[in-house]
C-alpha positions in Angstrom: 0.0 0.0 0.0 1.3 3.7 -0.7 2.5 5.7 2.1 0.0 8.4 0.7 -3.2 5.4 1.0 -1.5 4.6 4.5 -2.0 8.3 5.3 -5.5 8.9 4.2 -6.6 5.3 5.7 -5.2 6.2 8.8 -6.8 9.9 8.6 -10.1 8.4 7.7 -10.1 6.6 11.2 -9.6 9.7 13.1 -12.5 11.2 13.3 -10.7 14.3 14.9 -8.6 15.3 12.2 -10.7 16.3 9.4 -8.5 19.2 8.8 -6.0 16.4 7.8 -8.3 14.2 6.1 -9.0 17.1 3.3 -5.6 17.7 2.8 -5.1 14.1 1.8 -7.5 13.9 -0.1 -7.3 17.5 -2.3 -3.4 15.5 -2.8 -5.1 12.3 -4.6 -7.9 14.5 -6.3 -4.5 16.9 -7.7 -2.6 13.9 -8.7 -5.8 12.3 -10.8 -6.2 15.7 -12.5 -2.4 16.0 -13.6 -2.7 12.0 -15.0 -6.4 12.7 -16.9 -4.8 15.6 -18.4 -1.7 14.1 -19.5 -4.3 11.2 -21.0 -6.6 13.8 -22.5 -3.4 15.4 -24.2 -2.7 12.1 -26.3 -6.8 12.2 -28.0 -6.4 13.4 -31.8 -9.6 15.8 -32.9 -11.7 13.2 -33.7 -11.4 11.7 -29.8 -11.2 14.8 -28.0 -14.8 16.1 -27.5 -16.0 13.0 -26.1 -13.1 11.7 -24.0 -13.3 14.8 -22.4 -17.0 14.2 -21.2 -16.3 10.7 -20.0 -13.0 12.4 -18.1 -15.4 14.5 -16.9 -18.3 12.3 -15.3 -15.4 10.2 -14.0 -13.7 13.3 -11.8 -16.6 14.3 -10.2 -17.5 9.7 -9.7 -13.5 9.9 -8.0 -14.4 13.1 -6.0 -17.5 11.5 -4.6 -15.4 8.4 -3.6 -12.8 9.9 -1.6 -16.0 11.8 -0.1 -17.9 8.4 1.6 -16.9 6.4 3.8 -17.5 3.1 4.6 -21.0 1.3 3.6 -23.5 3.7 2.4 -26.4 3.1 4.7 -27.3 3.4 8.1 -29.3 0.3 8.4 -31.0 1.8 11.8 -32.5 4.1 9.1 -33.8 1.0 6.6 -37.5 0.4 6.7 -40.1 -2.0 5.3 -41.7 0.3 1.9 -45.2 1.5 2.8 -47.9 -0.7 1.7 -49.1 1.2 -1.3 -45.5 1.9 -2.5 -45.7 -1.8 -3.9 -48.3 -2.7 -5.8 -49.2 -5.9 -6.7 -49.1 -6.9 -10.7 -52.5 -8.2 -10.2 -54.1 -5.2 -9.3 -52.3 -3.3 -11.9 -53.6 -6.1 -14.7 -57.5 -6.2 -13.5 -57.5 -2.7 -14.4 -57.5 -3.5 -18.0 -56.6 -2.4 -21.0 -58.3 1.3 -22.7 -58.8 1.1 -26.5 -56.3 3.5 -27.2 -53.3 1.4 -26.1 -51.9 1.8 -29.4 -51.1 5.9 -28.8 -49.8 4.8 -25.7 -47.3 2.4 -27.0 -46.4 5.3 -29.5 -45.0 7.1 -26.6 -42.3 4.1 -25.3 -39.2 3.1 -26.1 -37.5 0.5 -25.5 -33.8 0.3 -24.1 -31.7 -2.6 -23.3 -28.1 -2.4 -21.7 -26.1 -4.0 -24.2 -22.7 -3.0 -22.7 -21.9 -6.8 -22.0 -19.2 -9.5 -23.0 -19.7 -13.0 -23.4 -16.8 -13.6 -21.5 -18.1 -15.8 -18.5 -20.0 -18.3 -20.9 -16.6 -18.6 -22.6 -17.8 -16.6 -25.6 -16.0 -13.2 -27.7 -17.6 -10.6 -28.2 -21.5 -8.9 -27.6 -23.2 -11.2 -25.1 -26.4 -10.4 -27.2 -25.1 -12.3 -30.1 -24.8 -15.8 -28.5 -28.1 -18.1 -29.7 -30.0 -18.3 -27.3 -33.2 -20.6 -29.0 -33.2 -22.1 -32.5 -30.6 -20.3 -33.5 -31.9 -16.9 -32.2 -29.7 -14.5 -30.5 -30.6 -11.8 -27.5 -30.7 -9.2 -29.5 -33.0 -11.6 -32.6 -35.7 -11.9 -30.1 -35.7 -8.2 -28.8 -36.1 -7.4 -32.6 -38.6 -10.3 -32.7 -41.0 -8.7 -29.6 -40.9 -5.5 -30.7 -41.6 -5.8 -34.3 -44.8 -7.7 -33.2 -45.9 -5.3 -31.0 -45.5 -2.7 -34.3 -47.0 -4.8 -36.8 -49.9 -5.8 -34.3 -51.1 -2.7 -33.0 -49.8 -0.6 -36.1 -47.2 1.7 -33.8 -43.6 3.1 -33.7 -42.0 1.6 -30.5 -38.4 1.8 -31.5 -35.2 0.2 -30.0 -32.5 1.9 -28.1 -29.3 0.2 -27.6 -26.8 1.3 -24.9 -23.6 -0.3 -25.8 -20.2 -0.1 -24.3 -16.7 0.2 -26.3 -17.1 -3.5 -25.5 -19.8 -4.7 -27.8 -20.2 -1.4 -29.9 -18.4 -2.3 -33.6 -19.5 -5.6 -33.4 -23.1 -5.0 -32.5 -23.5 -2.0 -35.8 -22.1 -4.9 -37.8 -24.9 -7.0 -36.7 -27.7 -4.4 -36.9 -27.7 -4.3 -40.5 -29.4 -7.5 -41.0 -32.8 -5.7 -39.6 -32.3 -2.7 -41.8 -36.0 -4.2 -43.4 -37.5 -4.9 -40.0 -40.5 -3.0 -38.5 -38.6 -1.4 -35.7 -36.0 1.7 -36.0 -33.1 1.0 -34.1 -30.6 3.8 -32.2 -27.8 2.9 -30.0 -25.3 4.7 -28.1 -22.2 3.9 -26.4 -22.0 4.6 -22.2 -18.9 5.8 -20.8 -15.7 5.1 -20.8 -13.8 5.6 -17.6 -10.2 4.9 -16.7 -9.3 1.7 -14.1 -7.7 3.2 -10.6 -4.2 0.7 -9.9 -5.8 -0.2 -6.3 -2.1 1.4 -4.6 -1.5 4.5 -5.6 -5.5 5.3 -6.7 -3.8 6.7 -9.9 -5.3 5.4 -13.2 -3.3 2.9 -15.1 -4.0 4.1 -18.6 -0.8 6.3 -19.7 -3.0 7.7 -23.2 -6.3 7.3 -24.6 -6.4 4.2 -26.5 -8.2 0.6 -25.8 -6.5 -1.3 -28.2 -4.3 -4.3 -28.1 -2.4 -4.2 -24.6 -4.2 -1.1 -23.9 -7.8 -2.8 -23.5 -7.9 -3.7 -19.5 -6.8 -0.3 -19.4 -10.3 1.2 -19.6 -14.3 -0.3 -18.2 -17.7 0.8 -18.7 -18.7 1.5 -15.7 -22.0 0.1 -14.6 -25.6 0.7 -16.1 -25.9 3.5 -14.2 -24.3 5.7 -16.3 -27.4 5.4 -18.5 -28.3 8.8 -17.5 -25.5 10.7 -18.4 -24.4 8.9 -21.5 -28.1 9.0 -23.3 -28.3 12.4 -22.8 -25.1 13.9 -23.7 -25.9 11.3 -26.9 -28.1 13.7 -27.9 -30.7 10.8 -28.3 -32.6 12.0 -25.5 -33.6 15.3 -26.4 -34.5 13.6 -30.1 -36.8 11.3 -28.8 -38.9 13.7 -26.5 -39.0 15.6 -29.5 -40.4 12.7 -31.1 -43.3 12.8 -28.7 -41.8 9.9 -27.0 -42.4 10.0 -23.0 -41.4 6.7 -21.5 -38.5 4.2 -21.9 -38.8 0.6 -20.3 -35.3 -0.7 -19.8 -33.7 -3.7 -18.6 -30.8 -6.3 -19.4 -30.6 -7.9 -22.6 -30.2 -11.2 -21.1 -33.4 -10.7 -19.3 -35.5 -13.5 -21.6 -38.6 -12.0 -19.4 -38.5 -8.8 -20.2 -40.9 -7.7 -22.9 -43.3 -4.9 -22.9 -46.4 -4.9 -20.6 -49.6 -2.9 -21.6 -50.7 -3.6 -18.2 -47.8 -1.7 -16.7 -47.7 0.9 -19.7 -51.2 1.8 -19.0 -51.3 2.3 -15.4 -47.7 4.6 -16.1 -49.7 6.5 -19.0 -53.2 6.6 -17.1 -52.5 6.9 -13.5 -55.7 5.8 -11.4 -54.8 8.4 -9.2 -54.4 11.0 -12.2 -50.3 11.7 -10.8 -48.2 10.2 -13.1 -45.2 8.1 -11.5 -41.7 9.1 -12.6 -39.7 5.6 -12.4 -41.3 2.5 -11.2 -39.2 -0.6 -10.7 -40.3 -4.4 -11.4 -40.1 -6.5 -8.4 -40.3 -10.0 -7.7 -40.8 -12.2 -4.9 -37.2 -13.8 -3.2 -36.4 -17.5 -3.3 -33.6 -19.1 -1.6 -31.4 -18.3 -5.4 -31.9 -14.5 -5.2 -30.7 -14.1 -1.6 -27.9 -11.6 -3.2 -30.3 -9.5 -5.2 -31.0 -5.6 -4.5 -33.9 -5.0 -2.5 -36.3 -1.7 -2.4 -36.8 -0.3 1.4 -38.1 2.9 3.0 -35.4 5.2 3.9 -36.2 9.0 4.9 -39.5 8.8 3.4 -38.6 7.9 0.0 -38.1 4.0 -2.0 -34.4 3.2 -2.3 -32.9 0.5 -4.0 -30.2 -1.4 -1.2 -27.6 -3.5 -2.5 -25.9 -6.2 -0.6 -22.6 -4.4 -1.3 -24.1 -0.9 1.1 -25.0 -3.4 3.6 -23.0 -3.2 6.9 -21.2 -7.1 7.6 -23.3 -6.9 11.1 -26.4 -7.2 8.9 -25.8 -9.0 5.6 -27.6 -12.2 6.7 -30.5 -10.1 8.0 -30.5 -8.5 4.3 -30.5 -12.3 2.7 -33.4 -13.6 4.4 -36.2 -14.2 2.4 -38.9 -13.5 5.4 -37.8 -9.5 6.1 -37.2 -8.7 2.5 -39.5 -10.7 0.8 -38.4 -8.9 -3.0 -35.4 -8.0 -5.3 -35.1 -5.7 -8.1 -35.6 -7.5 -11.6 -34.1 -4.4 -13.2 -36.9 -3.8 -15.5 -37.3 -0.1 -14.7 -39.9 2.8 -17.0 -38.7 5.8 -16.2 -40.7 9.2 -17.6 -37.7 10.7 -20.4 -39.0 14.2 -19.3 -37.5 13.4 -15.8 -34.1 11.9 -17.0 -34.0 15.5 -18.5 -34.4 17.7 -15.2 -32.5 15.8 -13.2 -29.5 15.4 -16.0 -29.4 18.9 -16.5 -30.0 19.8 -12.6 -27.0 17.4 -11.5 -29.2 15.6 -9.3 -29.3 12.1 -10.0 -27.9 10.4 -7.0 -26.8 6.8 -6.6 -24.2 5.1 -4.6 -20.7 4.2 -5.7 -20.1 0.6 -6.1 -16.8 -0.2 -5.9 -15.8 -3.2 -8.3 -12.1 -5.0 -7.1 -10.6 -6.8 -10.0 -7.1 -8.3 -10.9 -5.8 -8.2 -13.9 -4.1 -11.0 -16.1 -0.8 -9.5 -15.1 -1.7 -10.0 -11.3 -2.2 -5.9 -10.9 -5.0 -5.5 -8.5 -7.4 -2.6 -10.1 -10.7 -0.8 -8.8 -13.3 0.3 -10.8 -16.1 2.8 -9.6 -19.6 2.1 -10.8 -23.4 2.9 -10.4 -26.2 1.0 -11.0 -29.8 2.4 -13.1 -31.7 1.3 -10.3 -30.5 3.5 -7.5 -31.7 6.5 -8.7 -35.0 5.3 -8.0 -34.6 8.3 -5.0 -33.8 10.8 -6.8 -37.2 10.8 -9.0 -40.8 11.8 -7.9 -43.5 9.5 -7.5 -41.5 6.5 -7.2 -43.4 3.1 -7.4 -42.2 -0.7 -7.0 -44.4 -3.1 -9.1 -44.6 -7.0 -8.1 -44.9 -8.5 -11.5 -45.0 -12.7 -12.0 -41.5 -14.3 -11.3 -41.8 -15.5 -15.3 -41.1 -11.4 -15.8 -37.2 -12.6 -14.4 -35.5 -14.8 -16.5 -31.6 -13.7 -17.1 -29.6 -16.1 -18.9 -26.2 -15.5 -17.1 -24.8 -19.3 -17.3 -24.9 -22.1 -19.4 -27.1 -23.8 -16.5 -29.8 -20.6 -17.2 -29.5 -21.3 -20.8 -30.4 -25.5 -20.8 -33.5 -24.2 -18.9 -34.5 -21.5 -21.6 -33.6 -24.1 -24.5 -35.6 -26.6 -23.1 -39.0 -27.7 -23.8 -40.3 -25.8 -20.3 -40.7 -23.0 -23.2 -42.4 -22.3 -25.9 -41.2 -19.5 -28.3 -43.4 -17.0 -30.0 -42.9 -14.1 -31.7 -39.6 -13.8 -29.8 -41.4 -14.6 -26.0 -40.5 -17.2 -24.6 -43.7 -19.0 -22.5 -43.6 -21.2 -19.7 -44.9 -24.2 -21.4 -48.8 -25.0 -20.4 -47.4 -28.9 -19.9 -45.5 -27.7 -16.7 -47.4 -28.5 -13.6 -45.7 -26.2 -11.5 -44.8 -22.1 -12.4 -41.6 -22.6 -10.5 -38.3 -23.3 -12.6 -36.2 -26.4 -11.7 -33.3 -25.4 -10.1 -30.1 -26.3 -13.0 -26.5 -26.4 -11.4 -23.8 -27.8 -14.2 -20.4 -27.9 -13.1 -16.9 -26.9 -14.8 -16.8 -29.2 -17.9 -20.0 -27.2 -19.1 -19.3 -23.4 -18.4 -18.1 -22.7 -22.1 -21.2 -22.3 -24.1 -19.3 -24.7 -26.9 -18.6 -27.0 -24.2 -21.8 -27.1 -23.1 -23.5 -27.7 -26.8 -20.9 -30.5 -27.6 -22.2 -32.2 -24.4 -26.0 -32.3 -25.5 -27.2 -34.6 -28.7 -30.2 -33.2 -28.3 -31.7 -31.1 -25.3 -33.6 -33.4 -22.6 -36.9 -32.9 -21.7 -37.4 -31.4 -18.5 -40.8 -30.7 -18.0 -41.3 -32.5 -14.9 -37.8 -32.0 -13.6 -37.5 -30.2 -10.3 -33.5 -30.5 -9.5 -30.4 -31.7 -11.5 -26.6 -31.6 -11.1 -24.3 -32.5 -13.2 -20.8 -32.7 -12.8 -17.2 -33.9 -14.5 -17.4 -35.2 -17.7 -20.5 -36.3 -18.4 -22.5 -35.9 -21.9 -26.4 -37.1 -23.0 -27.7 -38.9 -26.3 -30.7 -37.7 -27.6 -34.1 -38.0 -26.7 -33.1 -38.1 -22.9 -35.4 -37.2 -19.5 -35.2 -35.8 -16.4 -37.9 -36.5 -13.9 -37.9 -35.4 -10.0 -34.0 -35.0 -8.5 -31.6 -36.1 -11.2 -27.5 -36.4 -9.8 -24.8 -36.9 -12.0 -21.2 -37.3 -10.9 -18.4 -38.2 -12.7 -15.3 -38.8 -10.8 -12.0 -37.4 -11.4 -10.6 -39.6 -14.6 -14.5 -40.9 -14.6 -16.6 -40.4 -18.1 -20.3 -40.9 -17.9 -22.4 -41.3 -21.1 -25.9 -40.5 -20.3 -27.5 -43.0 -23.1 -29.8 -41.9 -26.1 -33.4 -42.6 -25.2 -32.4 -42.7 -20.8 -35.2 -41.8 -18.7 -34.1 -40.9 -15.5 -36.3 -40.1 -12.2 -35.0 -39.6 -9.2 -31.6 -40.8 -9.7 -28.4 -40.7 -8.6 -25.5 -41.8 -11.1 -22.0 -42.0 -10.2 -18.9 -43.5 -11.1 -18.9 -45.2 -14.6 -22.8 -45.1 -14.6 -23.9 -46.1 -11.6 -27.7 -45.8 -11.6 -29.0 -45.9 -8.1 -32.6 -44.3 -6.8 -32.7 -41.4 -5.1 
């Protein structure tokens, strides 16, 4: 650790010697000016105007870190989100729809954070270009919902696409194969802010490119720049001046997340005539979603708490399921009007997350990011909405993707369904170990998908691979042994079962 980080650690502790603690840290925000300039100095014409803005938003991100201390919280303060703050998707559906929907719809737009790598599945490039369903990528069935919704209630919803440096070239590549579908695509890239070396908080890019040696140089740093980036896009302003007054945004990995009329309406026609400014999809906890963000009270107004701004005292309070019964899905609408004022105001507020990472070298690294969701305080009118658990459906793993390229779903129009055959709404819960983390591993491992309609658990791990035509009933265990191979036969039907070894077969 530096002597300066010693310094300012050790002033941080003293509560006494704030005098000292400023000093400090005017000395860290002076050295990160002198090494943004001297990066600045190295952008040609072309670069200048926007590395400057990103330069920018990350100062004042730095300044506000060297500002808090410690977990952003005070959980004495948290409370359980008044009843009406939460409605229940029900309530919001039995409303029904108006006949106009269709110059409702013509007022949304559809964003989905498209800043992601398919690096943890073992895949290059844009995570929204790995199939996903017969052959369909992310970003095919996006195209797929929305150009239904167009062509069936005759209307304009268009797509937005927030990329990151990441995914940017090879997404516009990729976008011209809609140029003749019924849905007008725009994208813009979020920011791009410089990694902090963890020692000396100094970043470790020496000049502005991302290139070759200079890629882990450089992050985008969390959807929460959303904010900031579509508005100094200029997309923003273009799209309220389009008549356009909502967007709906969430992940593009988020199978789950199309439109809702249901939710659109009661956003558009408020049954008590004030219009909410961001309201948040929720969903009831189980026992796999003990990590997610959760919405509580806190002086008077919703706030999104993440298990990161959770105090250690209290984390296992924050994971149980029977105190905070919901997490955030991270479908947000949010009115564009209100983006606006609070862009241009400076007052969007959400809490710094502070992302360790080391890099292949072995340099230890932080990154500073935000998240779309915590801003949820900053607007007016907030709401929380608890919408169907089939709303939530990210495909993060290979073990998500066996579940959504299974026959539990049906595929329509570019939704997928919880097929009607299923007794149960729940998903069975899909753990697949090492051998199947690469998405090509995974595929060379399958001869066809099994049917899992009445599956409710199965593990699988070593090397193990499946004929065709195989199914998993109840509990299904798989184990191969170190130096073990198990064949899974073409035609198996296993219930309940337990297989180990060589293929062992024994009831469970």
């Amino acid at each position: 650790m530096s002597a300066l980080l010693k310094d300012f650690s050790k002033a941080m502790s003293q509560a006494g010697s704030s005098q000292f603690q400023e000093v400090i840290r005017q000395e860290l925000e002076y050295s990160m000016k002198v090494e943004l300039d001297k990066i600045l100095a190295t952008a040609n014409s072309n670069e200048i105007e926007h590395t400057k803005k990103d330069l920018e938003g990350f100062k004042k991100l730095f300044h506000r870190f060297l500002q808090e201390k410690g977990p952003s919280v005070d959980w004495g303060k948290i409370q359980r989100p008044p009843e009406d703050s939460i409605q229940p998707y029900e309530k919001i559906k039995a409303r029904g729809l108006p006949d106009n929907i269709a110059s409702d719809l013509n007022k949304l737009v559809v964003v989905k954070l498209n800043g992601g790598l398919g690096t943890s599945m073992g895949c290059k490039g844009p995570k929204s270009l790995i199939g996903v369903r017969n052959e369909n990528t992310f970003l095919d069935l996006t195209v797929q919902q929305i150009e239904h919704l167009n062509k069936s209630y005759n209307t304009d919803v268009p797509l937005v696409l927030m990329n990151s440096f990441n995914t940017d070239d090879d997404t516009k590549k990729i976008l011209q194969k809609y140029s003749h579908s019924r849905v007008k695509i725009y994208t813009f890239n979020q920011s791009r802010y410089p990694r902090i070396n963890k020692e000396t908080l100094l970043p470790i890019a020496k000049d502005v490119s991302y290139s070759g040696e200079n890629t882990e140089c450089w992050y985008p740093p969390g959807h929460g720049d959303i904010y900031a980036s579509f508005y100094n896009s200029g997309l923003l302003d273009n799209l309220i001046a389009e008549g356009k007054e909502y967007i709906f945004v969430s992940n593009i990995d988020n199978l789950g997340a199309t439109v809702d009329l249901y939710i659109l309406n009661h956003l558009m026609n408020p049954p008590n005539g004030k219009r909410c400014e961001f309201v948040m999809e929720v969903t009831n906890k189980t026992r796999a979603d003990v990590k997610g963000g959760t919405l509580t009270q806190y002086e008077n107004k919703l706030r999104l708490v993440e298990i990161a701004q959770v105090p250690k005292a209290h984390v296992d309070e924050f994971k149980s399921v029977s105190k905070f019964k919901i997490f955030n899905t991270n479908n947000l609408w949010i009115a564009l009007s209100a983006i606006k004022r609070l862009q241009e105001k400076n007052a969007i507020d959400m809490e710094i997350i502070v992302n360790p990472k080391t890099l292949d070298g072995g340099l230890n690294v932080i990154q500073l990011e935000t998240a779309v969701g915590a801003a949820i305080k900053s607007f007016e009118n907030s709401l929380g909405i608890n919408v169907p658990r089939s709303r939530f459906l990210p495909v993060k793993t290979t073990s998500d993707l066996l579940l959504v390229m299974s026959n539990l779903y049906s595929l329509n129009a570019g939704s997928l369904t919880m097929s009607e055959k299923r007794e149960f709404p729940t998903v069975p819960l899909v753990k697949l170990g090492s051998s199947f983390t690469k998405v090509q591993d995974y595929l060379r491992r399958f001869e066809s998908i099994p049917d899992m309609l009445e599956l409710d658990h199965l593990t699988v791990s070593g090397d193990v691979t499946f004929g065709k035509n195989v199914s998993l009933k109840g509990t299904v265990i798989i184990i191969a042994n170190h130096g073990d191979r198990i064949d899974i036969p073409a035609g198996a039907l296993l219930e309940n079962k337990i297989v180990s070894g060589n293929l062992r077969i024994l009831d469970h």
